[in-house]
C-alpha positions as CSV (number, residue, x, y, z in Angstrom):
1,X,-13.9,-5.7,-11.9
2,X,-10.5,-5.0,-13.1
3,X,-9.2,-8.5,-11.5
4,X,-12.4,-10.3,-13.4
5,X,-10.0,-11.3,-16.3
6,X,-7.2,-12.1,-14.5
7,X,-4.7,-9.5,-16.2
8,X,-1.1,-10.4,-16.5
9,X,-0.3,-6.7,-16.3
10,X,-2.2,-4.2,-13.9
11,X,-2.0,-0.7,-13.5
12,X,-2.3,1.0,-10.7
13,X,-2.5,4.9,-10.7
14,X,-2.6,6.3,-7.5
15,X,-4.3,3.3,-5.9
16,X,-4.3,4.3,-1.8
17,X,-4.6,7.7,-2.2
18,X,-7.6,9.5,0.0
19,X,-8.3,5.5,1.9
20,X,-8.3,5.0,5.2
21,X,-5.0,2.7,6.8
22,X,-7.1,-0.2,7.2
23,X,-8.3,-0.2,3.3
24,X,-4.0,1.1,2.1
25,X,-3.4,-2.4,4.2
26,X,-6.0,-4.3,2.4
27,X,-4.8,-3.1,-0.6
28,X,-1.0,-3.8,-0.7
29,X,-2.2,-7.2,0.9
30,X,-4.1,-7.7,-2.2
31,X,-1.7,-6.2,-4.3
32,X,1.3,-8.5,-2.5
33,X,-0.9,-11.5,-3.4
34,X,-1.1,-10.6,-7.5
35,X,3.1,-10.2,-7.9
36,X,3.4,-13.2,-5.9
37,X,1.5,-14.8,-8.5
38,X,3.4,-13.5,-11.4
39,X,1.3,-10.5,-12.3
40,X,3.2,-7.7,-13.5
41,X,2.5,-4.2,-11.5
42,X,2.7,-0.8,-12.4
43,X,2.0,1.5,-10.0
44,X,2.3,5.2,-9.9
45,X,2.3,6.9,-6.3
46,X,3.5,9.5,-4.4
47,X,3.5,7.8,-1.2
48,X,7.2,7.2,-1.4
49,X,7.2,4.9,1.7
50,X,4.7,3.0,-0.6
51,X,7.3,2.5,-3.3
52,X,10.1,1.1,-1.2
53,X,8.4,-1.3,0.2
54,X,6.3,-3.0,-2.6
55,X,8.3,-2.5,-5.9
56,X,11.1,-4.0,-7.3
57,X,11.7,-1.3,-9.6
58,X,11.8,2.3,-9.5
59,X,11.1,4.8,-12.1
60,X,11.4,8.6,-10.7
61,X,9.7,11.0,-12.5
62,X,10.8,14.9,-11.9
63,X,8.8,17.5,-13.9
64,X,7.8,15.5,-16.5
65,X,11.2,14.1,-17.2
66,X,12.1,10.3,-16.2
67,X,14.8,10.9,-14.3
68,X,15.7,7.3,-13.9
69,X,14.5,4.0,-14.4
70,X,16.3,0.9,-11.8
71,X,16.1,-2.0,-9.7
72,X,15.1,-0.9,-6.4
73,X,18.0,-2.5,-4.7
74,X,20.7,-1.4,-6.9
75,X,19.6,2.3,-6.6
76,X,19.4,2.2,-2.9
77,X,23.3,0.4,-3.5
78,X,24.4,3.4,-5.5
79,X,23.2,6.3,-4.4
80,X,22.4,5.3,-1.1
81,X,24.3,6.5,2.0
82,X,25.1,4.8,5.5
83,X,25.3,6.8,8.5
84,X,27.1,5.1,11.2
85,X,26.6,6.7,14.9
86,X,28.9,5.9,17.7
87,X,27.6,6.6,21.1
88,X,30.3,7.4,23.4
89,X,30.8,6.5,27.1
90,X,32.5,10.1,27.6
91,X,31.5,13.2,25.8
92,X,33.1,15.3,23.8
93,X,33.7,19.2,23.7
94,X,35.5,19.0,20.2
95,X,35.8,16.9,17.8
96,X,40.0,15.5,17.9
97,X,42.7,16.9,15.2
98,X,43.3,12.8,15.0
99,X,39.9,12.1,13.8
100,X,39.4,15.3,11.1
101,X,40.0,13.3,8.2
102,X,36.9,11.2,8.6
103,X,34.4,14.1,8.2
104,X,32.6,13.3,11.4
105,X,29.9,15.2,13.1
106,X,29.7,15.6,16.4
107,X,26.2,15.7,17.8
108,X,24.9,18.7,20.0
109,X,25.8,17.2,23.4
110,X,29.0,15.8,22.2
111,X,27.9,12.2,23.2
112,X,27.6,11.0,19.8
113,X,30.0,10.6,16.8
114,X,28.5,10.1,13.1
115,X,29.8,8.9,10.3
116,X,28.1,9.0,6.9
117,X,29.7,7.2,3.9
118,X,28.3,6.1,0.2
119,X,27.1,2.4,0.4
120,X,28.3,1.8,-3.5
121,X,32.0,2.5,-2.6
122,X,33.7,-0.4,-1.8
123,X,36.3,1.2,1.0
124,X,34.7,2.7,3.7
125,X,37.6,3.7,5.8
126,X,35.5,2.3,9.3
127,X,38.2,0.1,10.4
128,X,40.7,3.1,10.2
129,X,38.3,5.1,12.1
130,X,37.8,2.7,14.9
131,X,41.6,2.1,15.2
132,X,41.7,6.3,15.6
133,X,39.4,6.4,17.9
134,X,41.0,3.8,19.9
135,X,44.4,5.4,19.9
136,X,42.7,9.1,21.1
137,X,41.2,6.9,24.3
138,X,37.6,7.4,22.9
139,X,35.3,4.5,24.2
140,X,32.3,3.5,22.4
141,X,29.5,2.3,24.3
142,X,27.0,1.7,21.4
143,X,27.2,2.1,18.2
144,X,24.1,2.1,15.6
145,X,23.8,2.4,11.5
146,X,20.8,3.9,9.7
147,X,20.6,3.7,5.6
148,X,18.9,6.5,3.3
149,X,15.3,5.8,2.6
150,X,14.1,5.6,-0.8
151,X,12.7,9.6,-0.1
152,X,16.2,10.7,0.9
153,X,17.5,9.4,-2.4
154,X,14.5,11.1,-4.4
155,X,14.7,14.4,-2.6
156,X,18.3,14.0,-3.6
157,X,17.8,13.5,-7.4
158,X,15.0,16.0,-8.0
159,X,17.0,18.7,-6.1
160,X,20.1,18.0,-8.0
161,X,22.5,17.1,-5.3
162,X,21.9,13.4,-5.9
163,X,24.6,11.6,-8.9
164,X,22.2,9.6,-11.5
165,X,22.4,6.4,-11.1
């Protein structure tokens, strides 16, 4: 019914919650279809995973208060972090004096180096790190990046730990 008129804005409040999977799918397939045809779509929803993948924009909402308002790519840009993991060939007990000034963690077996750094800053120091690591004779034998999730960011922000954007 609500489609019958063809609307050039729709608003969706909640749309997938209590539905089954194959229904949510139906749904965002349906709801895909409308923005690629130029329909304008709000949606509220506290399926964050929902939000990341469908909108373009991102308004967060903490206790009433809009908290902020922006593209969803430039807010995973700025207050997004990278966490780079280097898996190493031989563990570790400790992590180096050498390597201290990188903040690194050093994962519970000690076969696993990570990294995290801010995605917004444009100096990330992993080429300084790598050279390090080569001249302490640490071999990497994989190494694999993650970025924060659009619920990492908003459990950041409505905690108070995250920087508005």
């Amino acid at each position: 019914k609500a489609l019958a008129h063809e609307p050039e804005i729709l608003f969706l409040d909640e749309p997938t919650a209590g539905v089954d999977v194959e229904l949510r799918r139906d749904m965002w397939k349906m709801v895909r279809s409308l923005r690629e045809k130029g329909v304008t779509i709000i949606l509220t929803t506290h399926y964050i995973e929902e939000a990341q993948e469908m909108a373009d924009r991102i308004g967060i909402i903490n206790k009433g208060e809009i908290v902020l308002v922006e593209e969803k790519a430039t807010l995973m840009k700025k207050l997004g972090k990278k966490q780079l993991t280097l898996h190493l060939i031989h563990p570790l007990k400790v992590i180096p004096e050498g390597l201290k000034g990188f903040e690194l963690e050093l994962s519970a077996d000690g076969s696993a180096l990570l990294y995290t750094f801010e995605t917004h800053k444009s100096q990330t120091e992993i080429s300084g790190l790598l050279q390090k690591l080569a001249q302490a004779s640490i071999e990497i034998k994989d190494l694999e990046t993650k970025q924060s999730t659009l619920e990492e960011i908003f459990v950041d922000l409505v905690k108070g730990t995250g920087r508005k954007a």
